[in-house]
Every structure is written in C-alpha cells, then in structure tokens.
C-alpha positions as CSV (number, residue, x, y, z in Angstrom):
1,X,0.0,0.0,0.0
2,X,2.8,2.3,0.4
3,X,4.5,1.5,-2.7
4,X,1.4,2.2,-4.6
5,X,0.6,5.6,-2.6
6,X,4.0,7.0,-2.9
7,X,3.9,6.0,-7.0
8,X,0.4,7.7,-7.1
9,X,2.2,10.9,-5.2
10,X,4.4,11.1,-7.6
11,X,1.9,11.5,-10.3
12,X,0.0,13.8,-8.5
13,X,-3.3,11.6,-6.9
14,X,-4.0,12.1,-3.7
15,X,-4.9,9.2,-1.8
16,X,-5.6,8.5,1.9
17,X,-5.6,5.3,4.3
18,X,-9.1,5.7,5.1
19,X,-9.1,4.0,8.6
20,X,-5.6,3.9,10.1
21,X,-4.8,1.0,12.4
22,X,-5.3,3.1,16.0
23,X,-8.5,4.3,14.7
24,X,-9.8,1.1,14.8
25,X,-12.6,0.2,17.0
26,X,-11.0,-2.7,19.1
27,X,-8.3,-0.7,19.3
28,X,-9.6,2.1,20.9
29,X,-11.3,-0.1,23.7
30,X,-8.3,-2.3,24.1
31,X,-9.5,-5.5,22.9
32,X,-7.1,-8.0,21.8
33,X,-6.3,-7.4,18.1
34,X,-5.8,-10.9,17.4
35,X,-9.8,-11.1,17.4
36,X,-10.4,-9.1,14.8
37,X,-7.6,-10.7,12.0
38,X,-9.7,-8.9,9.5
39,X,-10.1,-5.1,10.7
40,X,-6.3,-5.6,11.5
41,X,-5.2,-6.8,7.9
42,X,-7.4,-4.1,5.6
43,X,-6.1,-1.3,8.1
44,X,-2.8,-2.1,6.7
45,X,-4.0,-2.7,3.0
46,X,-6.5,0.0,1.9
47,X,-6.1,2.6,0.4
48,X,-8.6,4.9,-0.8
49,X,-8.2,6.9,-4.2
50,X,-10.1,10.2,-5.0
51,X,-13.8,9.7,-5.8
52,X,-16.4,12.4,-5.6
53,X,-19.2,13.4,-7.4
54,X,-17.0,16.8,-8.4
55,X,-14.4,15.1,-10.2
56,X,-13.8,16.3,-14.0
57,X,-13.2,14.1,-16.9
58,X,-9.8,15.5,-16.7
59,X,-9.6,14.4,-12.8
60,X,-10.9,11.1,-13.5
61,X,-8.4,10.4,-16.8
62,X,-5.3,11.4,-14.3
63,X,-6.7,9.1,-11.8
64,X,-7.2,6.3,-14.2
65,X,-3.9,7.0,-16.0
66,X,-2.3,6.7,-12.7
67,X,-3.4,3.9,-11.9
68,X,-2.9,2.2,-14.6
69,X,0.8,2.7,-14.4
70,X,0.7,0.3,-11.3
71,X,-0.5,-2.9,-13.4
C-alpha cells in the first residue's frame, strides 16, 4: 500500500488510508487485536483513491492513467 501511494504521489493523486490501524474500534477499547484478523489486515492494506461526485473528466483520466501505471 505504500508502494502504490507514494507512485500515485508522484503522479500527482492524492490518496488517503481511510481508517488507520489506531483508529480502529477494538483498538480504541483495548480489545485483543488478534480477534479481529480482518479489521487488523485491511487497516494495513486500503487505500482509498479520489472519488467524488466533483471530479472532472480530466480528474478522473489522471486518476485512471495513474493507476494504470501500477499494473
């Protein structure tokens, strides 16, 4: 996920980790992290790109281009 943020960066896309790992629920009420395997792993692994109803063609061909690059 890093990788892929930093080479989106780099063409300009912002992107954001939409729930980082201490913002987690079971985090915050100190349960044992190894009961919720999934929570943990797509905290590590998502990544969210620009989506909005405001986005212009233009927006949405830099996105696309962008991502692209990463296949």
């Amino acid at each position: 996920r890093d990788i892929i943020l930093k080479k989106l960066a780099r063409e300009g896309i912002s992107t954001i980790v939409p729930i980082p790992n201490h913002e987690l629920l079971h985090n915050l009420l100190r349960l044992n992290k190894k009961d919720f395997p999934n929570s943990e792993k797509r905290s590590h692994t998502t990544l969210s790109i620009p989506i909005f109803p405001c986005l212009t063609d233009r927006q949405v061909e830099k996105i696309s281009h962008g991502l692209r690059l990463l296949i």
